[in-house]
C-alpha positions as CSV (number, residue, x, y, z in Angstrom):
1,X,-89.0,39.5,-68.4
2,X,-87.5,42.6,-69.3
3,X,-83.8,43.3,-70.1
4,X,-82.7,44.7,-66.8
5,X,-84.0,41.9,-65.6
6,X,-82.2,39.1,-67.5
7,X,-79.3,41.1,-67.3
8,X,-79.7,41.0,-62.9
9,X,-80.3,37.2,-63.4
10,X,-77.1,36.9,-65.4
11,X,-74.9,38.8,-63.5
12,X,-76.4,37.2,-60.5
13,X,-75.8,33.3,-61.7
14,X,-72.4,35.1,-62.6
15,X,-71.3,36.0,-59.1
16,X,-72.8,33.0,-57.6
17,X,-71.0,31.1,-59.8
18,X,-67.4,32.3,-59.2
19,X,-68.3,32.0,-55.6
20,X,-68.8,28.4,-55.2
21,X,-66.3,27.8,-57.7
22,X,-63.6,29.5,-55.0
23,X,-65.4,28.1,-52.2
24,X,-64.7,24.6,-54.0
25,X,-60.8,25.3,-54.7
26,X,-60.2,26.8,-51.3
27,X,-61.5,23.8,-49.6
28,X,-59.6,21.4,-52.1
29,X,-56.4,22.8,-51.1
30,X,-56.3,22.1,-47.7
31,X,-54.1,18.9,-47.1
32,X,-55.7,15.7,-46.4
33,X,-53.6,13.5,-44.6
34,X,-51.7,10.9,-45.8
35,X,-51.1,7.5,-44.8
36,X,-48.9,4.4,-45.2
37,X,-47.5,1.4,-43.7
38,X,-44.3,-0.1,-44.2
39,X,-42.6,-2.7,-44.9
40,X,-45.8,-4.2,-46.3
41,X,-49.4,-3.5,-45.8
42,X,-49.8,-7.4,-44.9
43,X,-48.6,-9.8,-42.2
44,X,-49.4,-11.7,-39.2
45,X,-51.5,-10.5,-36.0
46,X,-48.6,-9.6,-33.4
47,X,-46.5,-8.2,-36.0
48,X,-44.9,-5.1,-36.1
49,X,-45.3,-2.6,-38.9
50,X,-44.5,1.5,-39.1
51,X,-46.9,3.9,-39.7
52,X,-46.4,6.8,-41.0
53,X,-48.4,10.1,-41.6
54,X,-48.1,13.5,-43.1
55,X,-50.5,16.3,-42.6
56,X,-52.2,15.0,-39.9
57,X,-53.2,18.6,-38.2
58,X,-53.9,18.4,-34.3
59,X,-53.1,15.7,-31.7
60,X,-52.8,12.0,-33.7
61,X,-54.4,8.7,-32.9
62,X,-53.0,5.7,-34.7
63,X,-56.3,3.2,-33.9
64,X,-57.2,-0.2,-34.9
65,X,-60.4,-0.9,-37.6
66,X,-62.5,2.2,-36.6
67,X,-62.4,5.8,-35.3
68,X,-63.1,4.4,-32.1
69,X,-61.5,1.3,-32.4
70,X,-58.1,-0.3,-29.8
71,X,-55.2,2.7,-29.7
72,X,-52.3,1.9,-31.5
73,X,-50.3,5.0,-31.0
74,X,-49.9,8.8,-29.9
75,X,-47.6,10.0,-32.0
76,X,-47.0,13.6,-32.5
77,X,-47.9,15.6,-36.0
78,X,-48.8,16.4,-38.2
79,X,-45.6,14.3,-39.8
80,X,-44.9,11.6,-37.4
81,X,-43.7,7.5,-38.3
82,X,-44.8,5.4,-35.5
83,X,-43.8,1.7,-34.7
84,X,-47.1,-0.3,-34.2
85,X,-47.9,-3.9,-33.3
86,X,-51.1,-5.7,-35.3
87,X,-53.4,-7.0,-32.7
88,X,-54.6,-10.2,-32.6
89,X,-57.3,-11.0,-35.4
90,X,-58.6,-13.4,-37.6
91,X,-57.2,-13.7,-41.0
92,X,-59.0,-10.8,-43.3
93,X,-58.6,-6.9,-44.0
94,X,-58.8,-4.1,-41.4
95,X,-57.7,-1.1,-41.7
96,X,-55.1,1.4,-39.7
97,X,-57.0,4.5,-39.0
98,X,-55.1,7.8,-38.0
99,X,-57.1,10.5,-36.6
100,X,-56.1,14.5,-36.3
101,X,-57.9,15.8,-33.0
102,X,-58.8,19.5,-32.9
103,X,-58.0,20.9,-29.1
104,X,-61.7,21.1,-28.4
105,X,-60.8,16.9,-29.0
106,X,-63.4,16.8,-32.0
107,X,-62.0,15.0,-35.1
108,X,-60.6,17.0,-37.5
109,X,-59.1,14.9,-40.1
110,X,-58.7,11.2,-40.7
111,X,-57.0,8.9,-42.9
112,X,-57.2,5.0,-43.4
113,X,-54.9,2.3,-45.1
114,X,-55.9,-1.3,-45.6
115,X,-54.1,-4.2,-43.4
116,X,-54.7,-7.1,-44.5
117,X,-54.1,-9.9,-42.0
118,X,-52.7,-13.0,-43.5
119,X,-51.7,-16.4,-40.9
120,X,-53.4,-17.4,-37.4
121,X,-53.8,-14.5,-35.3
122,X,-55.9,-15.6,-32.1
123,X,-59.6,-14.0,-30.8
124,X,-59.7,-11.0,-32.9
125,X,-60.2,-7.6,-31.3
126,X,-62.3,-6.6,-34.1
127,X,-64.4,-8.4,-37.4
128,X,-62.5,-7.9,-40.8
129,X,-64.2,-5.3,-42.6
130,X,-64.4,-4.4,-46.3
131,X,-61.9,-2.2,-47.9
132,X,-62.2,1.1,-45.8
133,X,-65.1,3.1,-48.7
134,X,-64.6,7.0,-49.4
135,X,-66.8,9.3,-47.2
136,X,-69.6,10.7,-49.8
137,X,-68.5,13.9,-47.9
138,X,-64.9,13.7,-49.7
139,X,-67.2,14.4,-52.7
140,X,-67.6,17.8,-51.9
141,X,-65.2,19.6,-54.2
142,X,-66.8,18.0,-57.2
143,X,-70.0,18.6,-56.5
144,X,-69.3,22.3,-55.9
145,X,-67.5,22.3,-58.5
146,X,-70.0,20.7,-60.7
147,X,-72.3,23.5,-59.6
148,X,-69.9,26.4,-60.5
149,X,-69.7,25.2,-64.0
150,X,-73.8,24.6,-64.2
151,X,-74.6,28.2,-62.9
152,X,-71.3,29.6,-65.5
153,X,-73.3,27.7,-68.5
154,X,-76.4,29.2,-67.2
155,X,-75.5,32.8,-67.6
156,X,-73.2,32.5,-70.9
157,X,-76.8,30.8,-72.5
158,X,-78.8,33.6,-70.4
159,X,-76.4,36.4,-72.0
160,X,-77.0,34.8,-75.3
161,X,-80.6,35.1,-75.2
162,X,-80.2,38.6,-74.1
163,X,-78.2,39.3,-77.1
164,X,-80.6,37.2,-79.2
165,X,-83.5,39.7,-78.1
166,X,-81.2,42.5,-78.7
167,X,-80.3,41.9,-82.3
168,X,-83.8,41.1,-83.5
């Protein structure tokens, strides 16, 4: 491979490089939205807590175990603090989901916080689940980023074995 060429490929891994490397930070600063539940992320079926959100973009949903699960609340974002009652469920964890809805009605953003239902609580509406588990999408940034800093590494030892060839 002659220099010109090496010195495309570098320049090339180069640009690429600082490319996803933006693309990674732009998408990391958009807000995710934030959760929590107050007084206590624990009680009784029937009881009620307050929910609130921030940087939930769109119209809110405030649901029960599942992006489709029973509607809690319709607050209005994308900082909103809600009043909610527990629904009746067996003892175990669930989790409070609150969805951002894009006017087309996709989803646009969620976030989740565990409830964990302690004391008799009737027919449940819904089985306890596990700990709500990170969406290998919410990944993304690192992995982009991870890919930055591979194609940066390949053109700094690229450019070194240009100037290797140069020198001798």
């Amino acid at each position: 491979m002659g220099r010109r060429a090496v010195w495309a490929t570098t320049v090339a891994a180069s640009g690429l490089s600082v490319l996803a490397l933006a693309a990674g930070q732009s998408w990391a600063c958009v807000p995710q939205p934030l959760l929590s539940i107050k007084p206590d992320a624990s009680g009784p079926a029937s009881s009620e807590v307050l929910v609130e959100g921030n940087s939930v973009p769109g119209a809110v949903e405030v649901r029960w175990n599942a992006l489709d699960g029973p509607m809690l609340a319709r607050p209005t974002g994308p900082n909103f603090s809600s009043a909610v009652t527990i629904p009746r469920a067996d003892e175990g964890l669930y989790a409070i989901v609150v969805i951002g809805r894009a006017p087309d009605g996709s989803v646009s953003a969620t976030g989740r916080a565990a409830f964990e239902v302690t004391g008799a609580g009737g027919s449940p509406l819904a089985r306890p689940t596990p700990a709500p588990k990170s969406d290998p999408s919410d990944d993304t940034p690192a992995l982009v980023l991870l890919a930055g800093v591979a194609g940066v590494a390949g053109g700094l030892v690229s450019s070194l074995l240009m100037s290797r060839r140069q020198r001798s």
